[in-house]
N, CA, C and O of each residue as an XYZ file, in Angstrom:
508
protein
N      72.399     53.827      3.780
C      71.234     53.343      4.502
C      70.009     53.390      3.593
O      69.858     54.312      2.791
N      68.989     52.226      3.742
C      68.024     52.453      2.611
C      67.006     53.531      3.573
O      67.125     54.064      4.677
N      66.187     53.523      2.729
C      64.676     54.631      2.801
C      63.938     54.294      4.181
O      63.509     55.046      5.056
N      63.939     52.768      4.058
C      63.130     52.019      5.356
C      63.956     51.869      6.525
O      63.352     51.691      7.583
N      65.154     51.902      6.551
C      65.923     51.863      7.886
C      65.918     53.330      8.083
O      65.589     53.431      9.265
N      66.117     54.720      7.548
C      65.973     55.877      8.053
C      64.440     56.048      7.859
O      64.427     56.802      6.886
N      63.521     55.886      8.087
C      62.491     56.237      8.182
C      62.234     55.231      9.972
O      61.891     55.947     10.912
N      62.355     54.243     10.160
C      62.655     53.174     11.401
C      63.697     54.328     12.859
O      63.452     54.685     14.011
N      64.813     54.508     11.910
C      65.499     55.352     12.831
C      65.017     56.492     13.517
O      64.987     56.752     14.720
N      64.586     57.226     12.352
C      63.351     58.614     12.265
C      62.089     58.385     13.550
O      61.959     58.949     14.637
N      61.332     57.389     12.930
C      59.895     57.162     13.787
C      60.640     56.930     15.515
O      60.241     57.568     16.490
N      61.713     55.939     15.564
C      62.183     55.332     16.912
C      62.703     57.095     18.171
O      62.413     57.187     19.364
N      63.697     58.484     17.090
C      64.213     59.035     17.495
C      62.657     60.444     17.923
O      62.611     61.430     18.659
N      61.662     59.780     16.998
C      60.340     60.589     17.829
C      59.875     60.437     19.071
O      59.812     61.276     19.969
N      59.603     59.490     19.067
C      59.145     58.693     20.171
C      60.158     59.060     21.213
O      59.641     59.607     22.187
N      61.419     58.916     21.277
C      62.419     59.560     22.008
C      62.400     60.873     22.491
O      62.426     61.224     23.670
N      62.334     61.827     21.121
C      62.173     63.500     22.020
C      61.142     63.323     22.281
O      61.278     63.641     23.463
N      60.001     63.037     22.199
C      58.492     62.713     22.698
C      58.826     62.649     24.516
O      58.765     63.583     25.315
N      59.117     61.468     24.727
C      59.532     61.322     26.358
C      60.453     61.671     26.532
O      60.705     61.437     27.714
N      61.785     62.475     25.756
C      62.497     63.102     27.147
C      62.043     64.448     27.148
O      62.495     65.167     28.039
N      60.961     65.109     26.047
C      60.055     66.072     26.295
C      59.373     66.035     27.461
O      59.605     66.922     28.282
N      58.750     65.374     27.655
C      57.607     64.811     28.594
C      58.320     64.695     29.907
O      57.923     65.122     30.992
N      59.375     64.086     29.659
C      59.885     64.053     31.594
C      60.400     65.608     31.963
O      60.199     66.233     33.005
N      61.104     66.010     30.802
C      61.811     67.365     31.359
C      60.665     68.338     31.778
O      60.719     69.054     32.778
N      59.539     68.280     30.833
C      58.206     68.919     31.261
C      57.320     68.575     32.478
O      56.323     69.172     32.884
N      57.768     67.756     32.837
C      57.072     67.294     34.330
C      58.450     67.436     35.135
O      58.151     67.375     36.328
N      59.517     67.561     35.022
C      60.774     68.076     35.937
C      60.350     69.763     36.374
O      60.351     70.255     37.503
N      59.981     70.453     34.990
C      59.901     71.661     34.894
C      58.506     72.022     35.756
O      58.531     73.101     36.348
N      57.659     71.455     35.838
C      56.261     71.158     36.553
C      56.432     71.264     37.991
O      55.686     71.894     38.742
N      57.998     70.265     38.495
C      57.892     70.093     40.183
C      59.195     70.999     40.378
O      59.798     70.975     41.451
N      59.526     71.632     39.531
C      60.688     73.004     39.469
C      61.795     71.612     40.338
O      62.390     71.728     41.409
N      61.762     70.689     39.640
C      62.762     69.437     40.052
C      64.172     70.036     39.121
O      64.277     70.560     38.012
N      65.266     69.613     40.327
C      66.913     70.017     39.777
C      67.096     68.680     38.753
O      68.058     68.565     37.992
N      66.392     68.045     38.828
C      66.902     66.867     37.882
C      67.031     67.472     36.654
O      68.054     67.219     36.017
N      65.968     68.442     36.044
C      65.973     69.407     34.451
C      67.498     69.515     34.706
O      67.904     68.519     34.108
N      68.662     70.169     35.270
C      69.720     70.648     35.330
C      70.560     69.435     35.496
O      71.718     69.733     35.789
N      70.277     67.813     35.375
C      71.192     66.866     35.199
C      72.092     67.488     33.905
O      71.768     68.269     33.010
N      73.205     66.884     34.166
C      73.768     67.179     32.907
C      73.300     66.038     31.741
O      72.906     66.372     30.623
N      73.405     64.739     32.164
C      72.352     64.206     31.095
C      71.284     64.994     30.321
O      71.454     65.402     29.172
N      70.101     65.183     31.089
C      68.910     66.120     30.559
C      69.318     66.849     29.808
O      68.624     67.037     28.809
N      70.584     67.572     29.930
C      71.037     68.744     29.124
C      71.533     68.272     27.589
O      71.358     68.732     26.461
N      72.012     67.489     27.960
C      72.737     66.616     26.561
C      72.314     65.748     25.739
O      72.511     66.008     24.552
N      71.590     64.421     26.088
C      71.127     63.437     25.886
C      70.039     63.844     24.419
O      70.115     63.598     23.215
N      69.142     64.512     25.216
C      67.975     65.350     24.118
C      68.863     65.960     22.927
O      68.440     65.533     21.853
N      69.747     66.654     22.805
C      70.314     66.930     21.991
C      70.960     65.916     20.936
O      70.738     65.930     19.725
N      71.645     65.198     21.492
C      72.635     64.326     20.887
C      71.254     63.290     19.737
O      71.381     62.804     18.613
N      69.867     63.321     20.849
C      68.602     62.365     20.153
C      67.884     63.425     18.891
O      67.134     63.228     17.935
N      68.534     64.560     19.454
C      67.600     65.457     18.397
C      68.497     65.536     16.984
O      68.104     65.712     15.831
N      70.165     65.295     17.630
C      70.807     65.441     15.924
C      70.303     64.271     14.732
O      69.973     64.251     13.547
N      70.504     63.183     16.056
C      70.049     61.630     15.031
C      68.338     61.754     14.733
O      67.990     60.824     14.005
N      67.301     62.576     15.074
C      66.371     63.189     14.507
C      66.521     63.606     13.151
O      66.079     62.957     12.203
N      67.288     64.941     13.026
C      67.254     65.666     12.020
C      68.110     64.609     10.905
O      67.654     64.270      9.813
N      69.226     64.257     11.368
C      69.933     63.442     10.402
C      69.298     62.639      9.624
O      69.412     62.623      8.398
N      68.469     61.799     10.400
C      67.625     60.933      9.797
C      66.379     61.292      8.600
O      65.852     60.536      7.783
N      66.161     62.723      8.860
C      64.917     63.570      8.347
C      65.423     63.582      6.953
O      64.812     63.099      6.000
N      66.892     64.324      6.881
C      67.516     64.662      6.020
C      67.732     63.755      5.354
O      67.476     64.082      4.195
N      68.091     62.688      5.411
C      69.036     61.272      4.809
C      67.878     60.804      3.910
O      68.175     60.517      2.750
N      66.096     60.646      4.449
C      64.860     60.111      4.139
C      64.753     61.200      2.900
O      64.618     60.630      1.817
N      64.786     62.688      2.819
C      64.654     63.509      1.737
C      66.212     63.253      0.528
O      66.300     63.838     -0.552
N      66.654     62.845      0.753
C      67.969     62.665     -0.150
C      67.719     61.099     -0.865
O      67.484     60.830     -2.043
N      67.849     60.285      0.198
C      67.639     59.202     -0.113
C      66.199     58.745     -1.324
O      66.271     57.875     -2.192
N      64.772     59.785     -0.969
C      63.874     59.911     -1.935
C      63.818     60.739     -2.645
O      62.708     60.799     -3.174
N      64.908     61.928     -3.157
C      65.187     62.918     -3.945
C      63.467     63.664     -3.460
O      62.497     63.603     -4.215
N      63.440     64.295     -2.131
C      62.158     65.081     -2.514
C      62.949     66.498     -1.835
O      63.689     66.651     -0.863
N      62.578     67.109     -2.520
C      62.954     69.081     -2.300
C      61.695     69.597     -1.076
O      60.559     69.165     -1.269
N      61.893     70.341     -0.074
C      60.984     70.511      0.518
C      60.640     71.356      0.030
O      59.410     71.326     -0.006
N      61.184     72.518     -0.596
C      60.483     73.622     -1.691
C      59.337     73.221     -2.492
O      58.413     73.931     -2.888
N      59.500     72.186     -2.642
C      58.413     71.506     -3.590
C      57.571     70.374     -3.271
O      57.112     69.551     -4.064
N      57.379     70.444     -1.651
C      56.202     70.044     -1.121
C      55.830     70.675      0.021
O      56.686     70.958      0.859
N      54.560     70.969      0.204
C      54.210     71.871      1.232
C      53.804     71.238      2.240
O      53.218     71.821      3.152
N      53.976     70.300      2.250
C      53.948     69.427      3.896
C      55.151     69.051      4.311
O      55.397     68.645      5.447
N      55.772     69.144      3.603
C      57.321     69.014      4.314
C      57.674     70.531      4.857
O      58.156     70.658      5.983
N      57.433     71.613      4.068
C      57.918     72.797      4.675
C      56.782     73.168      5.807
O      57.069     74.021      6.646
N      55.379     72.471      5.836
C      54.618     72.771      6.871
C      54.801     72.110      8.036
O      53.953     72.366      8.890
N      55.989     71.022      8.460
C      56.858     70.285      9.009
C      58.168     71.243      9.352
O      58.409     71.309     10.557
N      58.799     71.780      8.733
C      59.769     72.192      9.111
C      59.245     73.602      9.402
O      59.918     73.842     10.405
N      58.623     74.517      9.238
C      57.885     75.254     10.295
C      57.374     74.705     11.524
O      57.878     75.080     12.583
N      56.671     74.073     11.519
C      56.123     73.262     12.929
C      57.078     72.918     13.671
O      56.907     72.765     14.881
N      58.532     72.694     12.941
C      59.845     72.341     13.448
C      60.568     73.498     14.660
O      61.153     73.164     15.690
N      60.359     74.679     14.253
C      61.154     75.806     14.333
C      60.310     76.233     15.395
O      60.782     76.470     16.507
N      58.838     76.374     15.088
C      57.301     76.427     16.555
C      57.900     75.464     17.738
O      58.060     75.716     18.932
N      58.151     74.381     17.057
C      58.233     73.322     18.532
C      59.438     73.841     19.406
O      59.266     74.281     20.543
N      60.485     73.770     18.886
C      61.940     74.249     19.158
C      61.660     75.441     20.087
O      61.923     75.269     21.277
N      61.012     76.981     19.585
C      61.184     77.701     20.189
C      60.217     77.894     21.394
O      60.705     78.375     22.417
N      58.791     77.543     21.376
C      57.790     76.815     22.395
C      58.903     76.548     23.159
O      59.466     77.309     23.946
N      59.301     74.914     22.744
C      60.432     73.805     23.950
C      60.973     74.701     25.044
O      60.827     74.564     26.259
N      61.672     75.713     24.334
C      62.881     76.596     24.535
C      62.551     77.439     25.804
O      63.269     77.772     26.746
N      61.056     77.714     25.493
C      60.533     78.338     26.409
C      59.919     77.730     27.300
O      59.629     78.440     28.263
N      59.578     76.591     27.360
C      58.926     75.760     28.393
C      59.951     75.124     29.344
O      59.874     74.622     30.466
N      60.786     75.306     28.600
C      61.797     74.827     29.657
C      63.371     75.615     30.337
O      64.153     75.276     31.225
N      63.316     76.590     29.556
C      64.342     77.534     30.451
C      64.301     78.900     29.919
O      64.980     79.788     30.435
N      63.539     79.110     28.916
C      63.696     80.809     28.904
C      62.538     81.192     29.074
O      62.337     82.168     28.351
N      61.031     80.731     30.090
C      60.546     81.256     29.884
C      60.602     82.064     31.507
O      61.092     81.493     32.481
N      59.975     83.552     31.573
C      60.241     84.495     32.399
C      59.217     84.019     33.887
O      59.463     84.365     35.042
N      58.416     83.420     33.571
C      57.291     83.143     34.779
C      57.043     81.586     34.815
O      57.423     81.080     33.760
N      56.619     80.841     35.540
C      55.963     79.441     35.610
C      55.214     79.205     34.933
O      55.268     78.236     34.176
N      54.199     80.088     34.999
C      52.862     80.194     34.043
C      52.874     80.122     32.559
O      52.248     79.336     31.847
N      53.625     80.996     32.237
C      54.470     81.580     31.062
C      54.968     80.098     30.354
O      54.606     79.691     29.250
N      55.840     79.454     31.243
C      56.379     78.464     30.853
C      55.741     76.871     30.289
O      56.102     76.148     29.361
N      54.569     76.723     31.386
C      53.127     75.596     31.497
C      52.286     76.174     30.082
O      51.835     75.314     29.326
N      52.133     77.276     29.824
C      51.727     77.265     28.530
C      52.784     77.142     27.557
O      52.134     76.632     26.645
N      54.019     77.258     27.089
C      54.691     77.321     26.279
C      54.982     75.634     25.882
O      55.296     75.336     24.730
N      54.843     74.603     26.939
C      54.657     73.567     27.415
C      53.450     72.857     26.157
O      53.705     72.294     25.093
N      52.278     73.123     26.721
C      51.437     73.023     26.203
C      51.352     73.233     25.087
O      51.397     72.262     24.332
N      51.197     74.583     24.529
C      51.856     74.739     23.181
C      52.623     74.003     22.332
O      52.224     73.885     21.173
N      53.903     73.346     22.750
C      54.641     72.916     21.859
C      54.238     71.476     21.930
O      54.496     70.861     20.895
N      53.581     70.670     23.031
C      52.431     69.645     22.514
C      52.052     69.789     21.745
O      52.549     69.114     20.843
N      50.995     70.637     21.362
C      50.079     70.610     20.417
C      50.877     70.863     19.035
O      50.379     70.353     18.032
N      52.061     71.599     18.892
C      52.424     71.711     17.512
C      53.530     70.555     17.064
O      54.135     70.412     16.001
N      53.554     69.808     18.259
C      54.434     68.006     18.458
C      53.352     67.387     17.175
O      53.722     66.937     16.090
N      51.834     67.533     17.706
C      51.027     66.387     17.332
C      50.768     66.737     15.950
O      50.653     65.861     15.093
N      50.638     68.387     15.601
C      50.318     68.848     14.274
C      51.665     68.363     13.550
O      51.458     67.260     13.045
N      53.055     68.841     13.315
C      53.640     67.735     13.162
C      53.437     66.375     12.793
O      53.397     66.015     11.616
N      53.260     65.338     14.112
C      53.126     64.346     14.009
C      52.013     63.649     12.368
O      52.154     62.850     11.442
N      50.968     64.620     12.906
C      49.758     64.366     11.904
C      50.148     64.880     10.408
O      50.042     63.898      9.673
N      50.477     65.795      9.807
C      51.189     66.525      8.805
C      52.337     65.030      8.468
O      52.394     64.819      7.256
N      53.058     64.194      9.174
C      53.945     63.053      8.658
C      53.120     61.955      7.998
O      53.368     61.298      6.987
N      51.928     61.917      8.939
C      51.315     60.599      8.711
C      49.606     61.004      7.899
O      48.549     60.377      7.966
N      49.932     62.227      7.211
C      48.917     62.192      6.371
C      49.370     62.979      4.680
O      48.705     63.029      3.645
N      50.680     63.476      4.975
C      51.262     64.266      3.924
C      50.597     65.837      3.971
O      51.235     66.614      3.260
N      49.642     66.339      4.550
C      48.796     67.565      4.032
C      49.176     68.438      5.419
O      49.403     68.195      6.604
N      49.111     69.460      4.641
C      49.317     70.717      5.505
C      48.369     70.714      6.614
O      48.661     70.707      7.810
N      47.349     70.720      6.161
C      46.175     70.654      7.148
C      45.459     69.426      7.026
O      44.502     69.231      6.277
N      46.265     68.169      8.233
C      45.579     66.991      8.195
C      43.870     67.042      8.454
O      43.342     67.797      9.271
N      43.185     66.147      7.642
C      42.059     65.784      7.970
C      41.141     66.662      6.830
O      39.932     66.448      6.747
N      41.813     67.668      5.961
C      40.680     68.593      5.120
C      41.320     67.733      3.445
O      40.633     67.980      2.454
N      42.531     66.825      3.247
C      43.057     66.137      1.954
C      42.230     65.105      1.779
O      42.381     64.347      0.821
């Protein structure tokens, strides 16, 4: 696959956990059984492998080491924040409350992310 079709795949499979983020977080909002579809359970996953795959394929395919750029590893931290936030916003966290912030949270480290792709710098907006 060239550089520009996994980078296409990449941007399309964001936008994807983006909204099935977003619905499961408003499932989790009306304490709706739909979160417990078995779809919901799976679907996100199966979108999150062709995520990472794609991540991976774009660093191979452009020989870049994330060791040796710090916006890629400030990405794959933000990676591991979002994940465990998610994790908690949507089934391990102990209270509602608890959970609506963990929610929130992993918004905001979605967009830092997001911004860190589309500017290269650790801390978009100071490069």
């Amino acid at each position: 696959m060239s550089y520009e079709t996994l980078k296409h795949l990449h941007a399309l499979t964001v936008a994807a956990t983006l909204a099935l983020f977003l619905l499961r977080g408003y499932w989790m909002l009306r304490d709706s059984p739909r979160l417990q579809a078995r779809w919901a359970r799976i679907v996100p996953h199966i979108n999150d492998t062709l995520l990472l795959a794609s991540a991976i394929g774009m660093l191979v395919v452009a020989g870049l080491n994330p060791l040796d750029q710090p916006w890629l590893m400030a990405k794959i931290v933000g990676l591991l924040a979002y994940i465990s936030l998610g994790t908690l916003a949507l089934k391990r966290g102990s209270t509602k409350a608890m959970r609506i912030k963990a929610f929130v949270a992993s918004l905001g480290v979605f967009g830092y992310i997001v911004a860190i792709a589309l500017t290269k710098q650790v801390v978009p907006g100071l490069g």
